[in-house]
N, C-alpha and C positions, 0 to 999 in steps of 0.2 A: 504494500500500500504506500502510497505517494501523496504526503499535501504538499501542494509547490502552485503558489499563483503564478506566477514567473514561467509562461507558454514557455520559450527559449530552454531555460534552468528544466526544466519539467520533463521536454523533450531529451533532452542531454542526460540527463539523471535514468531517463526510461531505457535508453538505447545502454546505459553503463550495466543496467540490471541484465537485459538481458544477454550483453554480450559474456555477461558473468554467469549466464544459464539460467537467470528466474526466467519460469515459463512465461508468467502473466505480471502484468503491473499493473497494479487498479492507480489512475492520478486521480484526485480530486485536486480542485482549484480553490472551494472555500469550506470551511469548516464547517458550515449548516447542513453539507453534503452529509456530515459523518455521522450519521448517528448511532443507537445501540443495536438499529435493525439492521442495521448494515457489518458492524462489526458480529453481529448473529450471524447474520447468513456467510460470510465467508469466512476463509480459517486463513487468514493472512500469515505468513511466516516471520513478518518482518516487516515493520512500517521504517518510512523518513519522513520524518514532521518539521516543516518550515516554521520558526517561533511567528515569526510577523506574517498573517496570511490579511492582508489589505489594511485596516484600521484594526484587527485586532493580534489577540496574543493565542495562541495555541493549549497554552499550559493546560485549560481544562480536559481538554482532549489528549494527554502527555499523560496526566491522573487516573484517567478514565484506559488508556495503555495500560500505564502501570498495576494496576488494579487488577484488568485482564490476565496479566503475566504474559502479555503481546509483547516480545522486545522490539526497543524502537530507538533510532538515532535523530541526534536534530540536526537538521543542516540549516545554516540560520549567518546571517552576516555578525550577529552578536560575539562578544567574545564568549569563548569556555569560562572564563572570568569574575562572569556576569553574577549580581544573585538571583538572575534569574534561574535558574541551573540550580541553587543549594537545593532546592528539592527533587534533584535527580542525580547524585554522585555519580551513580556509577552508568548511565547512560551517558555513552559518546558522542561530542561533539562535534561536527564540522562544520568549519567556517568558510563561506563564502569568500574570494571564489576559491573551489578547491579542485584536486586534480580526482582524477575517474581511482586511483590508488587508496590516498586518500578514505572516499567513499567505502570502496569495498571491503578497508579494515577497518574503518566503525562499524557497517554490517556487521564484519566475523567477529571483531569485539565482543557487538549486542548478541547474537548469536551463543557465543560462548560464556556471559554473563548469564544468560536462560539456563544454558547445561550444568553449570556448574552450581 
């Protein structure tokens, strides 16, 4: 699963997934997209959640993750820094702009934070 307002970033982020072998990539663009019927019906392996999706913040949606036990990374121009983040230690960060490398090992990160 994909929140990325940012057409361009969205597109580029989708093409990284799959060249990495995710079969499917669900984008959504605004957060009103996501809700709990949505996170029902599909079984998503691994979300990347943009913090800023237009005028708002993501976090609700980051809790409502974490709660599932959905691992998820942010990709966010914010810094790792930020207090926005204290209440997600151990989900990894990436900042904008980053490279397709990057990306793939905050997935394995989040991936490996699940397993472990």
């Amino acid at each position: 699963m994909l929140l990325e307002d940012e057409f361009l970033i969205a597109l580029d982020v989708e093409q990284i997934c799959h060249d990495e072998g995710c079969a499917e990539v669900l984008t959504f663009r605004d957060l009103a997209e996501i809700d709990d019927a949505v996170l029902d019906e599909h079984r998503f392996d691994i979300a990347i959640v943009d913090v800023m999706i237009g005028d708002g913040v993501t976090l609700p949606l980051a809790e409502r993750l974490q709660s599932r036990g959905l691992p998820f990374i942010f990709a966010t121009g914010l810094s790792r820094h930020e207090d926005t983040f204290r209440a997600f230690p151990d989900v990894p960060v990436v900042t904008k702009p980053y490279a397709s490398h990057h990306l793939v090992s905050a997935m394995q990160a989040a991936l490996g934070n699940r397993r472990s």
